[in-house]
N, C-alpha and C positions, 0 to 999 in steps of 0.2 A: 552464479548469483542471478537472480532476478532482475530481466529489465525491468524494472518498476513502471517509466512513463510507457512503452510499448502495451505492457499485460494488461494497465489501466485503461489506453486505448482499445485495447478487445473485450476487455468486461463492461465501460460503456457501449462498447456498438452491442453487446448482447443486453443488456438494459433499453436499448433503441428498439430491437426485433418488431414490434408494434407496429411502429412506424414505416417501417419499409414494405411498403405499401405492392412494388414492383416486383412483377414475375422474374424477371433479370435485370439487376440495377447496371449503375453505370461503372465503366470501368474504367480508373487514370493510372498510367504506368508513368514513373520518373527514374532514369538511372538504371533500367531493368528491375525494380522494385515494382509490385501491384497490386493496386488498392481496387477491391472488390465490395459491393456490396449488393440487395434485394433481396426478395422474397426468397428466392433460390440462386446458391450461385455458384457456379462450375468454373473450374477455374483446369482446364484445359489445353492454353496453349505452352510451346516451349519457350525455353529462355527466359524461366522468369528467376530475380535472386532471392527477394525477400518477396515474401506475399501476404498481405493483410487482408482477410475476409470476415465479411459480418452477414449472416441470413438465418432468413429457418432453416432452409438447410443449406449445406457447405459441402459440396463434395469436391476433392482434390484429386486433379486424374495426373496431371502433371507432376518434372521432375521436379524437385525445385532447389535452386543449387544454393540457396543461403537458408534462411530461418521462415518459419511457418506462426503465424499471429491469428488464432482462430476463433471465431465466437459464434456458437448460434443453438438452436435446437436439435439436430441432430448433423454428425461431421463426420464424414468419411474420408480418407487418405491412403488411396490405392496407388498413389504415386512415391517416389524414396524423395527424403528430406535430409540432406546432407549436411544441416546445422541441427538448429534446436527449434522444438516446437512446442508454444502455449493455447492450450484451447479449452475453453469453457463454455459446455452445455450440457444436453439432458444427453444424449448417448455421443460416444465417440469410440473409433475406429479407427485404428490406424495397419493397415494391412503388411505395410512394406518398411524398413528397418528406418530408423530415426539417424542419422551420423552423430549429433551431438544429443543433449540434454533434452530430456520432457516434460513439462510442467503442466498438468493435466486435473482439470476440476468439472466433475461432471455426474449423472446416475450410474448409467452404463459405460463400462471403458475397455476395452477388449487392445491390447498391444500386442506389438512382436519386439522386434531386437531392436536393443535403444544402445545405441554407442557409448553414449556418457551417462550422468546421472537420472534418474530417474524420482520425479516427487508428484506424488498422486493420492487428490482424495476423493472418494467416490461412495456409490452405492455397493454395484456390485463388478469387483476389480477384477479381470482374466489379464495374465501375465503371459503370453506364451513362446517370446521367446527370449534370447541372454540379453542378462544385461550388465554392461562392462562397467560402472560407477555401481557409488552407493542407491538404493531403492529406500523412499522415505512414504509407505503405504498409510492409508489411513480410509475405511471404508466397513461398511457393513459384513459385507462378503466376498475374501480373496480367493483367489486363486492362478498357485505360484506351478507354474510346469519349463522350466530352465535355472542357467544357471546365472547366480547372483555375483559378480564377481568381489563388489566391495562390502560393506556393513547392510545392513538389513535391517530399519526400525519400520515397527507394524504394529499398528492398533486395529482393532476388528473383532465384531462380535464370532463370526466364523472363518474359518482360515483353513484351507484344502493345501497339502504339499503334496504334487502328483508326482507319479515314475519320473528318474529321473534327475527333480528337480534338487539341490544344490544350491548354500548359502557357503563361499569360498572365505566372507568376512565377519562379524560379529554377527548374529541375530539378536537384537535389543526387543523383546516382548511386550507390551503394555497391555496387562490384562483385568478387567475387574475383580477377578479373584485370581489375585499372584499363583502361580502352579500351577492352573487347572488346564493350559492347553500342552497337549502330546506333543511333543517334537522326533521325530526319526533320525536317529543316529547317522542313517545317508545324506541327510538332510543339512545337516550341519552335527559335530560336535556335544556332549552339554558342556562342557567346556568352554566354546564359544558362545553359552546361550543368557542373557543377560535379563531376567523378568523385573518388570518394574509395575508400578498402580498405574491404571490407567490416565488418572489425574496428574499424571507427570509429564504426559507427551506434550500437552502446548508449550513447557516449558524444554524442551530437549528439542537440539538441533545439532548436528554433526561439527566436533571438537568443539563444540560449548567453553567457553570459559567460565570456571566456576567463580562467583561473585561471593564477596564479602562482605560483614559490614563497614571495612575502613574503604573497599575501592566503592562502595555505595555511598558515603559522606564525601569521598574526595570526587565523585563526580558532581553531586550535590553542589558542592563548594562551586566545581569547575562550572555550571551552567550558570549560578547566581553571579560569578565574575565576568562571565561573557554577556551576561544580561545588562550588568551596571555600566559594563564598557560601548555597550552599544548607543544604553540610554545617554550615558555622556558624550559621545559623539556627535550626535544627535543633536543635544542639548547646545553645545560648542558649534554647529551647523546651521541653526533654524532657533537658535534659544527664545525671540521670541512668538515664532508659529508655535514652542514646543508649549511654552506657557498658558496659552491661546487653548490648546489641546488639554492641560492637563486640568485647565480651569475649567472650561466647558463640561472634562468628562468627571470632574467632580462634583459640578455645580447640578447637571441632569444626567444623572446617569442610565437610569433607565432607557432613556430619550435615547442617547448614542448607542445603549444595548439593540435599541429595534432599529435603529439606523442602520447598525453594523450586521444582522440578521440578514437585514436585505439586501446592502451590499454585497455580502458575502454569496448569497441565494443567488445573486443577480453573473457574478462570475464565473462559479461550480456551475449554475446550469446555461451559463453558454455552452460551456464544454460538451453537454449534452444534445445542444443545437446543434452542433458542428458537427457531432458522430454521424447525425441523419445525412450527410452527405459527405462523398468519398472525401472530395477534396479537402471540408470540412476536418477531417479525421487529422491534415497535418497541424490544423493549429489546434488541438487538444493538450499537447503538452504546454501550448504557452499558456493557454487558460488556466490549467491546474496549479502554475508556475506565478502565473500573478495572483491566483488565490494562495498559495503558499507564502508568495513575500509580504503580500498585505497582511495575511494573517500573524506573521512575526512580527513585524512593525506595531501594529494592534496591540501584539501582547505586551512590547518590550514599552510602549505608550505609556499601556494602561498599569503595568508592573513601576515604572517609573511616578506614576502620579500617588498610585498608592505608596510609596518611599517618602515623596515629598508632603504627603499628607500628616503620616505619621510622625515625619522629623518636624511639622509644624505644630502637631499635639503638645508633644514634648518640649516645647519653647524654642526653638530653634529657630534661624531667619531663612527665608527665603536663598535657595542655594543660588548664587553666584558664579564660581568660580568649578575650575574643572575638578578640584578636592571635595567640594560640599556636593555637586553633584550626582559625584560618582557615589559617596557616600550613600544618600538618596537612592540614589539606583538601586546600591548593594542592598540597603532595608527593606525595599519594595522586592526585590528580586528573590530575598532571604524569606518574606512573608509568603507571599504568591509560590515559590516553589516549596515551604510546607505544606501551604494549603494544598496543594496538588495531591501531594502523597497520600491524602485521606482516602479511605475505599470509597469508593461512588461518589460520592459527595465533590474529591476533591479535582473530578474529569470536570464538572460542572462548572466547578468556579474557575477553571481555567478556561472554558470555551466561553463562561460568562465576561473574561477580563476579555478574551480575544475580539470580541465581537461588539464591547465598550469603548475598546480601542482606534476598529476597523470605524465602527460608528462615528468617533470624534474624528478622524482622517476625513471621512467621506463628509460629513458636514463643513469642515472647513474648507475643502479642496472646493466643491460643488453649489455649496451655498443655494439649500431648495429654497423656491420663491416661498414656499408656504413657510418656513421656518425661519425664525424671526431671534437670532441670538439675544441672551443677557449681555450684558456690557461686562466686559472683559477686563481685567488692570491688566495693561503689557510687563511683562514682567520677564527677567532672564532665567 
């Protein structure tokens, strides 16, 4: 699987490249782990475990006895990497065998032997040596010269199988026109050969569970009950900051919309502050992490007021008690997760509730000089 906060950390330090200004940035080591970055950055010495580089360019001369975190413009790694490695830029290189897993996004990608699995989307893809997992390709122009030992899914406008080369697992096809690319019988099987519309690969990932429409309504169900139980929580905790909140973001909602814009602008791009230097790079997962809880709180906010709005339409009193609450929650949680499901439309209204949400938090907590509240009925 994907480390998620790690890879996110090397795709902002490659969104930074700009800014690293220095021919050789600084270097901080903690635990035999090393955080690299600048203009250019060699990363050379021995004993290092995990190594996190960000520059224009990244060359890797060293061994490196844990996992590899890479981002820049062009990346070389003429040293062996005895876990797994992610790196994203314009050319990449990796000379010497991978131990674990490679997760690689970039124009040019030229590989040898990857021990574990192998997911790469690129320009133009040279495969050239085994690799012992599944391979999940995705690029303009492959080129497969070894052998594949698990499944094989590949999307690509051209696809070269050189002497040799061997798929020992499924090859799964995605082609714009089903049938049209040749496969060699040394190559793999047709038996083993599975073609599909290209329009199908975002939606395919290795052993997939195939979804229905009753496990699609019972999750449906499931997030609107976790939503309502939150809001009652909530409600049962702070009942009256939550009223405070929910009056506020229904009273100006726009107002808490641009609030919570900026709030949110203001945390996501710390994160970005912090890449620009080494040390910086450790608190990036807490950045993203407090942009992530604010923004559920926000939504489950603003999911809750719209509940309690609408149970006021309909004659209803003012919820009380953990029964009417929750109630509340559930209608608000039931509306807000329709509205989601709409194409395009319904991404909108959900970053719209998020950040109406984040907006009435941040005005209540902060209280800017310049904004001057309605008066408020405290209410539970």
């Amino acid at each position: 699987m994907l480390k998620g906060v790690k890879l996110s950390a090397a795709i902002l330090g490659l969104l930074c490249l700009p800014a690293l200004a220095q021919e050789s940035g600084p270097t901080k080591e903690y635990g035999g782990d090393k955080f690299q970055s600048g203009w250019t950055v060699i990363a050379d010495q021995s004993g290092i475990d995990d190594l996190f580089a960000a520059g224009s360019t990244v060359r890797v001369k060293s061994d490196i006895a844990g996992s590899a975190y890479l981002a820049g413009r062009s990346i070389t790694v003429t040293g062996t990497i005895a876990d797994e490695v992610f790196a994203a830029g314009l050319d990449i290189t990796l000379e010497n065998p991978i131990g674990g897993d490679a997760t690689l996004a970039g124009n040019s990608i030229d590989i040898q032997e990857v021990g574990g699995d192998l997911r790469v989307v690129g320009g133009n893809i040279d495969i050239n040596g085994p690799v012992a997992g599944y391979a999940m390709l995705a690029g303009d122009k492959v080129h497969l010269n070894n052998v594949v030992t698990g499944d094989v899914y590949l999307a690509a406008r051209e696809v070269e199988f050189k002497d040799g080369t061997r798929v020992l697992g499924q090859l799964v096809l995605f082609e714009e026109k089903v049938g049209t690319l040749e496969v060699s019988a040394d190559v793999v099987p047709e038996d083993r050969i599975e073609r599909r519309d290209a329009s199908e690969w975002s939606d395919t990932v290795p052993e997939m569970a195939l979804e229905t429409w009753q496990s699609l309504l019972v999750s449906f169900l499931y997030g609107a009950v976790i939503l309502s139980l939150l809001a009652s929580i909530i409600a049962a905790i702070i009942p009256e900051k939550l009223a405070n909140l929910r009056c506020g973001l229904l009273d100006r909602p726009l107002h808490n919309l641009w609030f919570g814009f900026l709030a949110e602008s203001v945390v996501v791009g710390s994160a970005i502050i912090f890449a620009m230097t080494v040390i910086g790079i450790l608190l990036i997962p807490a950045s993203l992490v407090v942009a992530l809880v604010v923004g559920v709180v926000g939504y489950v906010v603003a999911a809750y007021s719209v509940g309690v709005a609408l149970t006021l339409l309909i004659g209803q009193s003012e919820p009380l008690s953990f029964a009417t609450r929750f109630l509340a929650g559930g209608v608000g949680a039931l509306v807000v997760s329709a509205l989601a499901l709409i194409p395009f439309f319904g991404w909108l209204v959900a970053l719209a509730l998020v950040l109406a949400g984040v907006g009435a938090i941040t005005l209540m907590v902060f209280q800017p000089a310049f904004y001057v509240p309605r008066e408020q009925t405290q209410l539970a």
